[in-house]
C-alpha positions in Angstrom: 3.1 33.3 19.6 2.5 30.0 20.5 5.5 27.5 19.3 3.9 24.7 17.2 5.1 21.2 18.8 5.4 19.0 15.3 7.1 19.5 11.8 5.1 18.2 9.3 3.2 21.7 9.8 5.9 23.2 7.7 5.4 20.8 4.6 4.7 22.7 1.6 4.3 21.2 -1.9 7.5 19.2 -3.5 8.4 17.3 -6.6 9.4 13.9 -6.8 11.1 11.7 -9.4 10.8 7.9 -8.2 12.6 5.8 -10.5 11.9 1.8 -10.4 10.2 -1.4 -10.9 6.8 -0.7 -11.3 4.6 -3.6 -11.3 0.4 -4.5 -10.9 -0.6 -6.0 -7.6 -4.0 -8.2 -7.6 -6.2 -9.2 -4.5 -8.6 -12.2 -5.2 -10.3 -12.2 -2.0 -12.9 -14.7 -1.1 -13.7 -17.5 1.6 -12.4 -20.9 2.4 -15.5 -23.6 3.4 -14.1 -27.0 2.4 -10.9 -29.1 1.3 -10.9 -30.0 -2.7 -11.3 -34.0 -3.1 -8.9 -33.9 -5.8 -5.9 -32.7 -3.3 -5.9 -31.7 0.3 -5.8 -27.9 -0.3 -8.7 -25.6 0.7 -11.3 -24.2 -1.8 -11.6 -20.3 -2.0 -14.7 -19.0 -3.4 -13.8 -15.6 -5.0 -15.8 -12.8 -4.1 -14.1 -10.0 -5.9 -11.1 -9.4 -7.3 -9.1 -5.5 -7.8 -5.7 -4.3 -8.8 -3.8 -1.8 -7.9 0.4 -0.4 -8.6 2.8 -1.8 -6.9 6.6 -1.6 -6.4 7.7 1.4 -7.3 3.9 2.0 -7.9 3.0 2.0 -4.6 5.7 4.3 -3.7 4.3 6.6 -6.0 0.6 6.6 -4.7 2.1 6.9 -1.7 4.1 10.7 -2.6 0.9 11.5 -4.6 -1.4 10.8 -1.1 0.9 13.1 0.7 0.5 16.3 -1.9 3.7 15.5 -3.8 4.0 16.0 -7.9 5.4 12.9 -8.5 7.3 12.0 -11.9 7.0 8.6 -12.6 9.9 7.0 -14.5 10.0 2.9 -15.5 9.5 0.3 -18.0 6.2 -1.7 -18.3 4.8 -4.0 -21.4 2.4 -3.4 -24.5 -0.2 -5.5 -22.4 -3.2 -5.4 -20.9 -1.5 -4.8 -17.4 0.6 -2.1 -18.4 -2.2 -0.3 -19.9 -3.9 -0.7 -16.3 -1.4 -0.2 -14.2 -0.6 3.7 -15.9 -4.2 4.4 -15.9 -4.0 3.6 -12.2 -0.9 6.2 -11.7 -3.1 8.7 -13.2 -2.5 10.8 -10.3 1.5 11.3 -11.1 3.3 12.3 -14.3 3.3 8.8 -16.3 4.7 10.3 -19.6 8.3 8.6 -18.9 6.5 5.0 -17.9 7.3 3.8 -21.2 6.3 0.9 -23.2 9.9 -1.7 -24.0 9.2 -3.6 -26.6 8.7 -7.5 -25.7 8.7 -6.5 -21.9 5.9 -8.4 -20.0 4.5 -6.4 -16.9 4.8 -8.5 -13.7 2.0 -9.3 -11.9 1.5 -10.2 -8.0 -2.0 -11.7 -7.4 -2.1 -12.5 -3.5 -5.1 -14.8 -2.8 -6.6 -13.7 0.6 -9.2 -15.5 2.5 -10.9 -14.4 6.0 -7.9 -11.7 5.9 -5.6 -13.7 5.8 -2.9 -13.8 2.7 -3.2 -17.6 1.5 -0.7 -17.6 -1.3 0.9 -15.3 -3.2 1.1 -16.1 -7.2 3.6 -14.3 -9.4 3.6 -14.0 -13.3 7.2 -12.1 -14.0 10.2 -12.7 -15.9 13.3 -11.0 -14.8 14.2 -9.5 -17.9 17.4 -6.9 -18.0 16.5 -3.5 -19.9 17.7 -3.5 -23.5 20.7 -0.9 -24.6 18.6 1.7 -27.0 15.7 1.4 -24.1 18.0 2.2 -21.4 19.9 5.5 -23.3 15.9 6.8 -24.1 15.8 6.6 -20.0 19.0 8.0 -19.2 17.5 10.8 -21.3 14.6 11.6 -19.9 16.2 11.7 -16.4 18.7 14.0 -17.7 15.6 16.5 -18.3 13.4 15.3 -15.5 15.9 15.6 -12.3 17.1 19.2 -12.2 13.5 19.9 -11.9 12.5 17.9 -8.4 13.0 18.4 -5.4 14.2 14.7 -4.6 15.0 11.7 -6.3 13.7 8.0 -5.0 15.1 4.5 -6.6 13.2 1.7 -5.7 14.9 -1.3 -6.6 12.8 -5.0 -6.5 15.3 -6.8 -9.1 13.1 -7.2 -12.1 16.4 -6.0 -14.5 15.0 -2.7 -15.1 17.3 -0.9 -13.2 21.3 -1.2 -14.4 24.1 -0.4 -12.8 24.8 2.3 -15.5 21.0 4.0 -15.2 21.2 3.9 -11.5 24.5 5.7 -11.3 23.2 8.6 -13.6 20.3 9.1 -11.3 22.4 9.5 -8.3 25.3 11.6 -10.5 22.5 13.6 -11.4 20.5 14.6 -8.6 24.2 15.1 -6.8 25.2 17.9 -9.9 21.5 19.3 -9.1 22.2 19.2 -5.0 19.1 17.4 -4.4 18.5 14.5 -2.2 18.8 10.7 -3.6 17.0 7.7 -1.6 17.4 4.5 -2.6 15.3 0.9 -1.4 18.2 -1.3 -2.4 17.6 -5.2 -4.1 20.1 -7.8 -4.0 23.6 -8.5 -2.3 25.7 -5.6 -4.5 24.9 -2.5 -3.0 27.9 -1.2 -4.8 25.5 -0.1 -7.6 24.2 2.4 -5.2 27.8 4.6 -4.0 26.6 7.8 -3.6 23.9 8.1 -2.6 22.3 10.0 0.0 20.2 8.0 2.0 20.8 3.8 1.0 17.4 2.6 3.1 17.8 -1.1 3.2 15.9 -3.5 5.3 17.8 -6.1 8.4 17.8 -9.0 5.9 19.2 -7.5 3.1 21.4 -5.6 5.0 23.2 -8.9 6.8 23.6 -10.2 3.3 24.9 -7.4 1.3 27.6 -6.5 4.4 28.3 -10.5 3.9 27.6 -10.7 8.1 26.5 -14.1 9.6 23.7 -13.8 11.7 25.5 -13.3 14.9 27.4 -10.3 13.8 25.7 -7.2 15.4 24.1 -4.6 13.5 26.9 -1.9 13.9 29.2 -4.1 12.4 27.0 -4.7 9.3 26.5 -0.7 9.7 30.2 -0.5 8.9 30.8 -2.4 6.0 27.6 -0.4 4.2 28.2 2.8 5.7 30.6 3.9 3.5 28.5 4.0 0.3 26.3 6.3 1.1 25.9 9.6 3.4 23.4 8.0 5.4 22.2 4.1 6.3 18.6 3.7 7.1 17.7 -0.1 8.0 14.3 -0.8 8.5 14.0 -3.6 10.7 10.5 -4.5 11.2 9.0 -4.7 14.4 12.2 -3.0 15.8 11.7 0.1 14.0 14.7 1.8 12.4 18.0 2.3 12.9 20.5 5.4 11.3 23.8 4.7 10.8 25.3 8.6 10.4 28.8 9.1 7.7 30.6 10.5 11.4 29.5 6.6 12.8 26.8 8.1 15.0 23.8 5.4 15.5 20.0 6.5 16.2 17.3 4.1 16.9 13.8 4.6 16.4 10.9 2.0 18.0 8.0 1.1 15.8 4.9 2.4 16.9 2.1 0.2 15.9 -1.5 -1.0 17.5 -1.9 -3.8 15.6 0.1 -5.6 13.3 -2.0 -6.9 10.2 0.1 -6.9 7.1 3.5 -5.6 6.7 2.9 -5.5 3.0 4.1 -2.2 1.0 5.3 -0.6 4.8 9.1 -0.4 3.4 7.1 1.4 0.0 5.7 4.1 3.3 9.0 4.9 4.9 10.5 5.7 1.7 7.9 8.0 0.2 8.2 10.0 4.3 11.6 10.1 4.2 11.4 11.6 0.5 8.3 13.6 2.1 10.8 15.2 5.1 14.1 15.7 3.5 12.7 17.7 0.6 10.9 19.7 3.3 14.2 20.5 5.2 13.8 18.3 7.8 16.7 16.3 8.9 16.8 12.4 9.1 16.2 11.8 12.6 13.2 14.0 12.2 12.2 12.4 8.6 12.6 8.7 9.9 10.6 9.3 13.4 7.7 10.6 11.2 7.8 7.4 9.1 8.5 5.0 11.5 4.6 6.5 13.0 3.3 6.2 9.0 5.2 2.4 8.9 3.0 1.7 12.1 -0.6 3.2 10.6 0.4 1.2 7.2 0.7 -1.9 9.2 -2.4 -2.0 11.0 -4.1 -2.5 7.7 -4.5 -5.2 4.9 -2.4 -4.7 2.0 -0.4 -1.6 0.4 -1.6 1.4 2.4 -1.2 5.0 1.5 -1.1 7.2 4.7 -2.2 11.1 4.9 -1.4 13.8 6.5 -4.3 13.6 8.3 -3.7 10.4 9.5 -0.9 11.0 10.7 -2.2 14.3 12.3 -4.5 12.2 14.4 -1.7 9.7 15.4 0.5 12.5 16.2 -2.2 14.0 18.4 -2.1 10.9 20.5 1.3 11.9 21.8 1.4 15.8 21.7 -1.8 18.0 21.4 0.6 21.0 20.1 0.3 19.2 16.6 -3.1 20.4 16.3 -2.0 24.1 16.2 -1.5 25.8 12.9 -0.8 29.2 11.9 -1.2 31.3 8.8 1.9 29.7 7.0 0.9 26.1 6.6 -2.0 26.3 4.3 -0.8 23.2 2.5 -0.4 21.1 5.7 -3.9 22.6 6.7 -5.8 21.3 3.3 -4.1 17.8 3.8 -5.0 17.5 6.9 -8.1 18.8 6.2 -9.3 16.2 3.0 -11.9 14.5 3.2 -13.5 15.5 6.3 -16.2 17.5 7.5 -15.9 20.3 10.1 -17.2 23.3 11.8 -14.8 26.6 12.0 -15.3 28.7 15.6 -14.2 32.2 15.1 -12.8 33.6 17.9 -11.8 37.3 18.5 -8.9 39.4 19.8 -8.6 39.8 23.0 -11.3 36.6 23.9 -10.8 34.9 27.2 -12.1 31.2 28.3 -15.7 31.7 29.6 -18.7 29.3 30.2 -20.2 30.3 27.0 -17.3 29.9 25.2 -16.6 26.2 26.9 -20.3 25.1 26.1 -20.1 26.2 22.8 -17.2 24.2 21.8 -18.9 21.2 23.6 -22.5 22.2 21.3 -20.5 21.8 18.2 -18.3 19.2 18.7 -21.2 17.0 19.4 -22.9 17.2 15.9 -22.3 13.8 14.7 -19.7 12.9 11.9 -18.4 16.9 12.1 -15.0 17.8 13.5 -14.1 21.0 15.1 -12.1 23.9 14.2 -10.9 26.7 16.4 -9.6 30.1 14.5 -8.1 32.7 16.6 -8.3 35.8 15.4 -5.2 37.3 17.0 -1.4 38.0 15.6 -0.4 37.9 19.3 -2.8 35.1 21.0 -1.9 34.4 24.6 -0.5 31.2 25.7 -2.6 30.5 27.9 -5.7 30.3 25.6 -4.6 28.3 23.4 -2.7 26.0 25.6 -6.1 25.3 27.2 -8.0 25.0 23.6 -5.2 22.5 22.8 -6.0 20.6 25.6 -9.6 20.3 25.5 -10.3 17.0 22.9 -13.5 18.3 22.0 -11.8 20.5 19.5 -9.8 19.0 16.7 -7.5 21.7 15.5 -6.3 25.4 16.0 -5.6 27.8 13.1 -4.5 31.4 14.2 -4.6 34.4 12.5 -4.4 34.2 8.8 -4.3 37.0 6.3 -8.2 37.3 6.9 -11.3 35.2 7.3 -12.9 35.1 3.5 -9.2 33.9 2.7 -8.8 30.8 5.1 -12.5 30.0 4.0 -11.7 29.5 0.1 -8.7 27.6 1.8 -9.8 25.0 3.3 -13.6 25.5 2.8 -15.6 24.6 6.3 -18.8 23.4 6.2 -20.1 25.6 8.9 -18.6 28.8 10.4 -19.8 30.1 13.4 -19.2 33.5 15.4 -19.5 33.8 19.2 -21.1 37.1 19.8 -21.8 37.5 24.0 -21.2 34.1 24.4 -23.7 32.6 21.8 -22.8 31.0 18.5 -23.9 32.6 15.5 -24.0 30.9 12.3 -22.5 32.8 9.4 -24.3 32.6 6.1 -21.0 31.7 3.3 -22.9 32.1 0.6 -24.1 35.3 1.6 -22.8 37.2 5.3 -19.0 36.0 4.6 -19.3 38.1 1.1 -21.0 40.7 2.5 -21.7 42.7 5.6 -19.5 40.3 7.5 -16.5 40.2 5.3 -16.7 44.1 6.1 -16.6 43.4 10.0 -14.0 40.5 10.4 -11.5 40.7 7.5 
């Protein structure tokens, strides 16, 4: 058997509980032609104007994008925002966003003109959470967190989250033996002790470890390293360093094509890193896998939530093993999978690389807007096959054997199958050859 050259194969479907400051981020986006005549200022003319989470929002379409059930836990007001910001979370468990009385929910409207951010306008009031609100919280997490798989704190100041409420979510998911990530706000990262991965980025690092700016980042490592089994520091363009509880250090380089807006990127580490360590995976492995996600999330213009599938395709850049499944990753298959339209090649036991075979993969990976997939019918393919299928960029992605043919099909659903019978593709009927005859001679 082939070994497969990536991990994020192996992700299977996990629960999340992201606790935070969840908050509705607007784009007015428009154009700039002339300077008022009552000030020197330029004139946008709005062309539209949308809203989506953010804070701890973000985070959360984020998990959901990458298959997780996530649990949303937070405050917002009895307004109009509120209401539209949990309709937009409609994809996650929004039955603990609750509603605290006199609580305004904050509002980010960035002004953007030509792609580029102009100003950034802010209606908030940092309001701490009120004692009866706070113990109907601590309640709900007390039900919630034995339940996940991980817990994520995302912390952007706005009072919601107290000392007392953050402890009980890291107290908690420690008594359930479950990972607990926090993105830290402020100068006291006290707040946070205990916790299993403290992910902040190089600024507030420098002033919570109370470093001047000429200290070097291992000795602001080992002021913060204590509270909390690992320190993550994202620091932009540089990528991210981890600071180990033995003092080991680990650097990862960004990997990015174009910078464009580093907006909601911290929001994309976080949700991979909750992504890998609830999958197993261990943090050298989880934080290489976001620091590639950081890079997609970058290259575009706002908050960005990254796929599998995206990062699939950025992963086959570097290694063409990462488009090799087998029968065990039908939930990495479907995510990779979403959205697009592709062609499954059966291939039987025993088949070699011929001429046929060569221009048939070249036939079907030319049909316009169609990706191709290659399924090897084989418990015992040979290297060397698939080694050369994996090299060929004509073909997008490899599944062997699976349990049988009709199965894989109400997996992942192709939009054509094909069989090659002496060479030749033949096009199998779903609706009708997969059920029937067919189903007799290849299950």
């Amino acid at each position: 058997m082939v070994k497969l050259g990536r991990t994020f194969i192996h992700f299977k479907p996990f629960k999340v509980l992201v606790l935070g400051d969840f908050m509705l981020d607007t784009y007015t986006t428009g154009r700039v032609k002339r300077i008022s005549p009552e000030a020197p200022v330029p004139v946008m003319e709005v062309l539209k104007q949308e809203s989506r989470p953010g804070g701890a929002g973000n985070v959360v379409l984020n998990l959901t994008t990458l298959g997780a059930t996530v649990f949303a836990v937070g405050r917002i007001g009895g307004d109009t925002e509120g209401l539209e910001l949990k309709k937009r979370l409609s994809s996650a468990d929004t039955s603990c966003l609750l509603v605290e009385p006199g609580y305004k929910t904050p509002v980010k409207n960035r002004l953007i003109a030509d792609s580029q951010q102009l100003i950034r306008v802010d209606f908030e009031t940092i309001t701490p959470i009120q004692a009866e609100f706070e113990e109907a919280i601590r309640e709900k997490l007390e039900i919630l967190i034995p339940q996940v798989d991980i817990v994520a704190i995302s912390d952007y100041g706005k009072g919601f989250l107290s000392n007392r409420l953050i402890q009980t979510a890291i107290e908690l998911a420690r008594k359930a033996k479950i990972p607990s990530i926090v993105d830290p706000k402020g100068i006291d990262f006290q707040k946070y002790r205990g916790a299993t991965v403290l992910k902040p980025n190089l600024s507030e690092a420098y002033a919570a470890a109370k470093c001047a700016s000429s200290a070097t980042l291992d000795e602001v490592a080992k002021a913060l390293r204590p509270l909390a089994e690992i320190l993550l520091i994202t620091r932009s363009e540089a990528g991210i360093s981890i600071f180990e509880a033995d003092g080991k250090r680990f650097d990862f380089p960004v990997r990015s094509k174009e910078v464009k807006d580093v907006t909601g990127a911290g929001d994309t580490v976080l949700s991979m890193i909750c992504l890998g360590l609830a999958n197993g995976l261990d943090i050298q492995q989880a934080a290489q896998l976001a620091n590639i996600a950081a890079g997609l999330s970058i290259e575009r213009l706002g908050c960005a939530q990254i796929t599998l599938s995206e990062l699939a395709e950025r992963l086959l850049e570097e290694d063409c093993d990462t488009k090799i499944f087998d029968e065990s990753h039908t939930f990495a298959i479907r995510q990779v999978l979403k959205g697009k339209k592709y062609a499954l090649l059966v291939l039987e036991k025993g088949q070699m690389m011929s001429n046929g075979l060569f221009r048939t993969i070249r036939q079907l990976s030319q049909k316009e807007g169609q990706e191709l997939i290659i399924y090897v019918r084989d418990t015992e393919p040979g290297d060397e096959l698939i080694h050369l299928l994996s090299s060929l960029h004509e073909i997008d992605y490899i599944i062997l054997q699976t349990e049988s043919l009709k199965n894989l099909c109400s997996e992942i659903h192709p939009h054509e199958v094909y069989l090659l019978e002496q060479d030749n593709p033949v096009k199998i009927d779903l609706a009708k050859d997969l059920l029937g005859a067919l189903i007799r001679q290849l299950v």
